[in-house]
N, C-alpha and C positions, 0 to 999 in steps of 0.2 A: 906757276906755269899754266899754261890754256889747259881747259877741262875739257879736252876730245877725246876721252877716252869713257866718257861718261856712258854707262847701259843700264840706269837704272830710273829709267821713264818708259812711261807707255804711249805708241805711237796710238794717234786716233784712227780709229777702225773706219772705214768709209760710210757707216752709216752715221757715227758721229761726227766726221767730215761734213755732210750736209745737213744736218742738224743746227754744225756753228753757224755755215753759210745762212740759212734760214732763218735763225736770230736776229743775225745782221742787216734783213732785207725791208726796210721802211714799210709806213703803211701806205694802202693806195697805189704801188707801183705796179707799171706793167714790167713783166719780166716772163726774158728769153731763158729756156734751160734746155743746152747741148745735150749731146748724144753722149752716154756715159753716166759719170759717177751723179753731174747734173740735175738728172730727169729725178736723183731720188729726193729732193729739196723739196719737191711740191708734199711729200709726205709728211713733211714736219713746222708744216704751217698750220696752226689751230683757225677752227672753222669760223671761228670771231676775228680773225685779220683778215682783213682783206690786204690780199696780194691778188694780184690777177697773172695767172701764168700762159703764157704764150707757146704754141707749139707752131713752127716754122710750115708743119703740112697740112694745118688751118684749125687749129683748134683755140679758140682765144676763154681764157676763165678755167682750164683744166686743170683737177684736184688730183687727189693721192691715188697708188695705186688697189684695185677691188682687190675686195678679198675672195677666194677663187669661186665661189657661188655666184658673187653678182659682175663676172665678168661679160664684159660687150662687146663682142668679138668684132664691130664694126665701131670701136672708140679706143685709138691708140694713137701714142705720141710719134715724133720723127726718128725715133728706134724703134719701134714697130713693137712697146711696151703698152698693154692693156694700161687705160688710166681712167681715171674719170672728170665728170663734168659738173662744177660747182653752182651752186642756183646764180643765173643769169647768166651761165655760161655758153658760147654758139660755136660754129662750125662755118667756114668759108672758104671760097676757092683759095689753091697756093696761090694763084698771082696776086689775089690781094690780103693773103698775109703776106708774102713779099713786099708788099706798098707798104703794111704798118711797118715792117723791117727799115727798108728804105728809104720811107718819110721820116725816119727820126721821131717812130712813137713810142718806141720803149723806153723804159728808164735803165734796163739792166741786159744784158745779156751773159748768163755763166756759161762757159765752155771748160771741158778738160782741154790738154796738150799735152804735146812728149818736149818741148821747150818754152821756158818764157824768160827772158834777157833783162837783164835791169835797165835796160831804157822802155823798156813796155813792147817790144814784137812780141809776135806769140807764132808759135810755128806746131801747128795740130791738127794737119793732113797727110803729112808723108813724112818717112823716114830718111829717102835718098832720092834720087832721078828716077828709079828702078822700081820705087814702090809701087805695088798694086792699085791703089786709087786714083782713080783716073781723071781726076779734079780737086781741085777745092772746095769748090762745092757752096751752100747757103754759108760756111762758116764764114767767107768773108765776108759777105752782104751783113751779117749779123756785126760783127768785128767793126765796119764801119757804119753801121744805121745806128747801133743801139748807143743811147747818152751817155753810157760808162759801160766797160767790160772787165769782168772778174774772172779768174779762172780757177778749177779746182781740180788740182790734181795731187799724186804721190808726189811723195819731196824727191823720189831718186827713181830708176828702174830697179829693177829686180836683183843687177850686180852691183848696187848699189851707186852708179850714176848720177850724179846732181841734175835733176831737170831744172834748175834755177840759173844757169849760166850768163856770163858776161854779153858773149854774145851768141845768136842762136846757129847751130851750123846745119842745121837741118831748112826745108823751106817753106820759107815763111807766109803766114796769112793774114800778116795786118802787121804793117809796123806801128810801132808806138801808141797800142792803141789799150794794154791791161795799163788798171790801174789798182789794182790789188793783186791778191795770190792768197788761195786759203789751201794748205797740203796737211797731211794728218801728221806732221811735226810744227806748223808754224803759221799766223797769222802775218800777211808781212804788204806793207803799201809799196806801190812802184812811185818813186819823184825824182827830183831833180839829181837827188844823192845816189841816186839808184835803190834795193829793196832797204825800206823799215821795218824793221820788227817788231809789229804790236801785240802778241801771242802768240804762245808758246806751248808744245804736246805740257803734261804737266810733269815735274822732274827734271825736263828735259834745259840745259843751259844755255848761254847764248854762245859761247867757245864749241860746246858740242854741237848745237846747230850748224855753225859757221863751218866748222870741219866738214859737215856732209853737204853743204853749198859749195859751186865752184864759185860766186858772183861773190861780192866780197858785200857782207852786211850793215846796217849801221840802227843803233839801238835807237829807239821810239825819243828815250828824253834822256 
């Protein structure tokens, strides 16, 4: 019988969450990092890779975040997180980090979301019609400039909800446009099958997984 009854794995905490992401991010690439679980990715890049991190309100080359002594109170990311600035790193107006967005300079963009669909939408501005934000915002400019989009969120909400769904019922900021999924139960690629499973929290099984996805899975090999 399916193992959904399984509770004896450990979900990855969100600082390990961006940890995996981090691993996973090539040398040399420029990369976008959303507002959220995100921004803490640039912290667990050692100072011998180069990754170049991109911040949407003009900051191109930004490092981990200070530790509270050597804070700058005039260098923070597009959550309004003190961060810092890596040797060769600069500063520009938004409109022309918008151009690097736009022109299709990045390699990467990671966003959190409260949905992402096995065909690849991603829905991570609003909840309903009614929500409080009053746009979309840079996420979509990002969503569609950056060369591939990754997202990193919880595998479910809080009452245990699948944010993994067939399709997104929430609205949406990019269709078809994740091609991974990194949540602190599961590593999983968006394609034609819809989500793979290439990683797993550790304990944790492919039936117990599956259980807490509404989107129906399909194993790596």
């Amino acid at each position: 019988m399916p193992d959904t009854a399984a509770t004896d794995f450990k979900p990855l905490s969100r600082v390990e969450m961006a940890a995996r992401v981090a691993r996973d991010i090539p040398e040399g690439w420029y990369v976008n990092l959303g507002i959220g679980i995100p921004t803490a990715i640039a912290d667990h890049v050692p100072l011998d890779r180069e990754v170049i991190f991109h911040s949407e309100n003009g900051v191109l080359g930004m490092g981990p975040a200070p530790p509270r002594e050597k804070i700058d109170p005039w260098l923070i990311n597009a959550g309004k997180q003190y961060v810092t600035l890596r040797q060769g790193g600069s500063f520009c107006h938004h409109a022309d980090s918008f151009s690097m967005i736009r022109g299709g300079h990045l390699d990467l963009c990671v966003l959190g979301a409260f949905q992402v669909a096995e065909n690849g939408d991603i829905a991570n501005w609003a909840t309903s019609e009614n929500d409080t934000a009053p746009a979309v915002g840079g996420a979509m400019d990002l969503a569609a400039g950056a060369k591939r989009l990754w997202v990193l969120m919880e595998h479910t909400t809080k009452d245990g909800t699948s944010k993994l769904v067939q399709r997104c019922s929430y609205p949406l900021t990019a269709v078809g446009a994740v091609k991974r999924v990194y949540t602190n139960l599961a590593v999983l690629d968006v394609t034609d099958r819809g989500f793979v499973v290439i990683d797993m929290a550790p304990g944790l099984t492919f039936d117990a997984l599956q259980a807490r996805t509404d989107a129906p899975l399909h194993r790596s090999a």
